[in-house]
Structures are given as C-alpha cells and as structure tokens.
C-alpha positions in Angstrom: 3.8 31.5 -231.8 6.4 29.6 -230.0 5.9 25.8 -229.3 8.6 26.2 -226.0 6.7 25.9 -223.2 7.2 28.7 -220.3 9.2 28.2 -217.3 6.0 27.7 -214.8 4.7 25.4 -217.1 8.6 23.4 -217.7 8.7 23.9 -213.6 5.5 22.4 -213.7 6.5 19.1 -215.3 9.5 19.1 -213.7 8.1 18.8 -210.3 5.8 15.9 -211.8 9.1 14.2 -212.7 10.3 14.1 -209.5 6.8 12.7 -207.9 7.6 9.6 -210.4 10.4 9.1 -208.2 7.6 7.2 -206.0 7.9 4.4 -208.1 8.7 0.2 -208.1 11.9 0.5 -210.5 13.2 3.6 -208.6 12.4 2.0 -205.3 14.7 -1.3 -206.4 17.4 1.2 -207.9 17.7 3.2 -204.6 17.9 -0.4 -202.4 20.4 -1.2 -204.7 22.4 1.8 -204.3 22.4 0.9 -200.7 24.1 -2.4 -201.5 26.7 -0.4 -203.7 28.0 1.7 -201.3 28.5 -1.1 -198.4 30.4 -2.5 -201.4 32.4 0.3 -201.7 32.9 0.7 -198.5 34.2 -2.7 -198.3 36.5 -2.3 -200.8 38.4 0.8 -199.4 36.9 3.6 -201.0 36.2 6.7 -199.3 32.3 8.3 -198.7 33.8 11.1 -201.1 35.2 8.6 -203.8 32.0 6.5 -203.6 29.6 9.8 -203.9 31.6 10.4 -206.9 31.3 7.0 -208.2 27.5 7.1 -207.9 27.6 10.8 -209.5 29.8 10.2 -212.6 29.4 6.4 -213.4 25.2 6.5 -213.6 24.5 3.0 -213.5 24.8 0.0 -211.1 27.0 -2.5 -213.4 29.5 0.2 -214.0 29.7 1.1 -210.2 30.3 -2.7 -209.8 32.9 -3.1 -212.1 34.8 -0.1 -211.4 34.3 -1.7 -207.6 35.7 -5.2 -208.4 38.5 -3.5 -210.6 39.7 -1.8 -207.3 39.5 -4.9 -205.4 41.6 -7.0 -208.0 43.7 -4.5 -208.1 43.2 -3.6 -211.4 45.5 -0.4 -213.0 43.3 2.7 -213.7 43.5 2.5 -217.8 42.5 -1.0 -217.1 39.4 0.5 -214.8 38.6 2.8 -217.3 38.8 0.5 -219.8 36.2 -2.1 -218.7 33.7 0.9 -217.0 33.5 1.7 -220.9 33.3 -1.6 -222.4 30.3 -2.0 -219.7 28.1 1.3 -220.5 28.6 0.7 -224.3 25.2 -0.8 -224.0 23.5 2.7 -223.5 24.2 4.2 -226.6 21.3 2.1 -228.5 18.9 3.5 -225.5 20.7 7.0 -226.3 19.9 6.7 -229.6 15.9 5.8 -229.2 16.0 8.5 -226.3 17.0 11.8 -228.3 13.9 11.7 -230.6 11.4 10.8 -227.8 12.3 13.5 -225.9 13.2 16.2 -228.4 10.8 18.5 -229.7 11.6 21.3 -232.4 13.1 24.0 -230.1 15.0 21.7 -227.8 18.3 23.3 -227.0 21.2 20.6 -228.2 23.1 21.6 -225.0 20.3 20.4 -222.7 20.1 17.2 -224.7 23.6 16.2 -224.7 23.7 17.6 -220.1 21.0 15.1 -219.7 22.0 12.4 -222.2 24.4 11.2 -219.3 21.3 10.0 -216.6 19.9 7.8 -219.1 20.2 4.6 -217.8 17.9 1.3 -217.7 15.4 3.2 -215.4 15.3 6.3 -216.9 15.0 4.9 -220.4 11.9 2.7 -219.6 10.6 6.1 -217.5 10.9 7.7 -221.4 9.8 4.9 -223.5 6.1 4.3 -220.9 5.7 8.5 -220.0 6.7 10.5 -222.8 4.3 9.2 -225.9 1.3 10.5 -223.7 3.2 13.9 -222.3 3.2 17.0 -224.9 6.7 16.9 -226.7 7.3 20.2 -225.8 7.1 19.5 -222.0 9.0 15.7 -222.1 12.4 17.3 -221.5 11.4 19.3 -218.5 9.4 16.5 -217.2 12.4 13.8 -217.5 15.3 16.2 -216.0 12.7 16.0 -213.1 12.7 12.5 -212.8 16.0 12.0 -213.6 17.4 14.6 -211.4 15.2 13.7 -208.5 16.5 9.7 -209.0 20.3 10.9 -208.8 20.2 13.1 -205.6 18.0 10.2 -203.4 20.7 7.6 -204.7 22.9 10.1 -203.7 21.9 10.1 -200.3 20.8 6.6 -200.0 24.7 5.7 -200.8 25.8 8.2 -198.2 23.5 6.2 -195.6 24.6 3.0 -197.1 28.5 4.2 -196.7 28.2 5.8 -193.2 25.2 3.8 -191.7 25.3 0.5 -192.8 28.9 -0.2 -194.2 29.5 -3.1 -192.4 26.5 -5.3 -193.1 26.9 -9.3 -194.1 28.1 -9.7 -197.7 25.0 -11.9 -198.8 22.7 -8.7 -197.8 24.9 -6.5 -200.0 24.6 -8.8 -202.9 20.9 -9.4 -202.4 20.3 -5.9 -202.2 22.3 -5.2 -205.4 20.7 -8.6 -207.5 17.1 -7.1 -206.8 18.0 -4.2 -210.0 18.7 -6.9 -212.6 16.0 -9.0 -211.0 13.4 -6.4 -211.7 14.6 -5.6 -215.0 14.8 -8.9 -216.2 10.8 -9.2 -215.2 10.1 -6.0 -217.0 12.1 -6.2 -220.1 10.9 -9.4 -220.8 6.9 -8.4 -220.1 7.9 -5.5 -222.8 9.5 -7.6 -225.4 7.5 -7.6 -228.3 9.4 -9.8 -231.4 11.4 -13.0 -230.8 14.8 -11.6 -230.4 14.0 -9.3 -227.3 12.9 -12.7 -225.8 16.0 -14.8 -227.6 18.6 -12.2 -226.7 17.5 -12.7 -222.7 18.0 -16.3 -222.6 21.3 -16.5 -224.9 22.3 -13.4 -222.4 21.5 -15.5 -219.4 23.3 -19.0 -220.4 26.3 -17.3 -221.7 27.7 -15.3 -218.6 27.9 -18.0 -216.7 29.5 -20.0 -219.2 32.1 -16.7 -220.0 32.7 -16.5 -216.2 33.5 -20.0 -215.4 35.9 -20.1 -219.2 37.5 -17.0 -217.5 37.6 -15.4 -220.6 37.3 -12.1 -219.1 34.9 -9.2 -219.6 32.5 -12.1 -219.2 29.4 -9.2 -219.5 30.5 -8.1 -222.8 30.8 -11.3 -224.4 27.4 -12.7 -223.2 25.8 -9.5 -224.5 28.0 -9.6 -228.2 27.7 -13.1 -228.8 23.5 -13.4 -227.2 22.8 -10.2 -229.5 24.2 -11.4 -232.2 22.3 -15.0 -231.9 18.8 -13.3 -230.8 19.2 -11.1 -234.0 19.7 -13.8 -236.6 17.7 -16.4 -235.1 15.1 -12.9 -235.2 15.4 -12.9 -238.7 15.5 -16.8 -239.5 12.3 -16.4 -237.8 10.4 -13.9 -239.5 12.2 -15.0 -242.6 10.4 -18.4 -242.2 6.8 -16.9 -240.9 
C-alpha cells in the first residue's frame, strides 16, 4: 500500500499551512516587507523590479543588499556577487530541511521547487511543525505555509511600494530591524549547546567592528570569523566538561 498521501488529504495540509500564516514570525516578516519595498522605492526601483526582488531573492538581508548595491551604485556582477555571498548561510538550514521534510516517495523535483522558500521563517516553521505532522503530509503542509508567506509579502510590498513609499526613513528601518530583532529572541530561546549561544555574541560584536574597519562584506565576515570562534570555543568547552 502506498505511504503517498492522496490529493484531498495533501490539499488538506496544505490549507493548514497556510492558516500558520496567522503567526508572530510571519507577522514580523510581512511588516518588514513593508519596510523593504519603501526602501526600494527609495532607491529607484520600479513596483515591477521590487515584486521581483521579493519573488526571486526570498529573504530580507538579500533584498537589502541587492538594495544598498543599487544605491552605491554597485555594477551587477558585483550585485550578484554579494546577494550570493549573503544567502550562503541557507545551505546548512537546506541541508537539515531535506530530511525533515522528505518522506520515502517524495518526488526530488518538488524538493529541489520548494528548497528555494526556505528561509529563517520557514526553516524554524519545519524544525517546531514537522516532528509532530505525519512524514508523508510535511511537504504538502510546508508548500502551504511557505506558499501562503510569499504571496501576502507579495502584496504587502506592493502596498508598501504604491501606498506608503514615501514614509520617514527611521520608520523604514524600524520596520525592517523588527525581523532580526525577533530572530535574535528566538534563536537564542532555541539554542541548546554553547556555540549556538557563542556564535550570537561573537556575530553581534563583530559587525559592527567589520563595518566601522570598512572591510567590506562586513555580514560575511562577522558570520565566518563568530562561527568559527563559537565552534572551537564549543569544543574547548565540551572538551573540558
């Protein structure tokens, strides 16, 4: 008998994805989105280029940097360049995703179309729903919630583009610091071992240290050099307990 489960069943879950949409991280996400397209706005862009933006570049600090790239006039390999550099830091969650998610019949194409929403929300919507859901129903369940997330931030750019593109620049920037706000409070509430805790504060007094040097790609060294630190000071820790 086939462990696949059948489409009203897979519909099923999938409209439960999309009522998890009614949550605190995707409520933050969506303001923030807001905040990203006055941004965009701001910086010349069109409502067309910025709905692209939010469609192909899923996630916040990529949108940003592909956004201050544009306003330093920044060439496009040089765009493309640090958008990448940014969203190398998904392919760890990518890699913990895929067998959460996967169940013996999953179809590799469906895997590898919705590998690309997996971003900080959607990976902590995996890691807290899927250990309870049925593994044939976990794919189904987060292409709902994924899905659902991408077309409200969708629209909630548009209405931050056409509706409220000229508001003050410190209500942009609060809007858009209330994301890494949140996820600061909830990745550190999930941390279970010394380095998840060490890499946060080695993460946090290195940017601005790499901004102010003006080293450039300030992000990627906090997070190279932090990492690096949490992890051995990790294991001089459990080396020594």
């Amino acid at each position: 008998m086939s462990d696949a489960p059948s489409f009203r069943s897979s519909l099923g879950w999938f409209v439960k994805g999309v009522s998890k949409m009614a949550s605190v991280p995707a409520v933050v996400l969506i303001t923030a989105q807001i905040g990203f397209a006055a941004l965009a706005r701001d910086a010349g862009l069109s409502l067309t280029e910025t709905i692209f933006l939010a469609l192909t570049v899923w996630a916040l600090p990529a949108q940003l940097v592909f956004v201050g790239s544009v306003l330093n006039g920044a060439g496009w390999i040089a765009t493309a360049l640090a958008v990448t550099l940014s969203s190398i830091r998904f392919l760890p969650m990518l890699m913990s995703w895929t067998p959460v998610v996967r169940a013996p019949r999953t179809s590799r194409l469906r895997l590898l179309a919705l590998s690309h929403f997996v971003a900080v929300t959607s990976w902590v919507f995996t890691m807290s729903e899927m250990p309870k859901t049925p593994a044939p129903a976990r794919l189904a369940y987060f292409a709902g919630f994924a899905i659902g997330l991408v077309t409200v931030n969708l629209v909630a750019a548009a209405i931050g583009f056409v509706a409220i593109g000229h508001i003050p620049g410190w209500l942009s920037a609060a809007l858009l610091l209330m994301t890494p706000l949140y996820f600061l409070l909830t990745l550190s509430g999930a941390g279970r071992v010394r380095a998840d805790h060490l890499a946060m504060i080695f993460g946090l007094a290195l940017g601005p240290i790499a901004h102010v040097a003006g080293l450039g790609l300030d992000l990627l060294w906090a997070g190279v050099i932090g990492g690096t630190l949490a992890y051995v000071g990790g294991r001089i820790g459990r080396a020594r307990s």
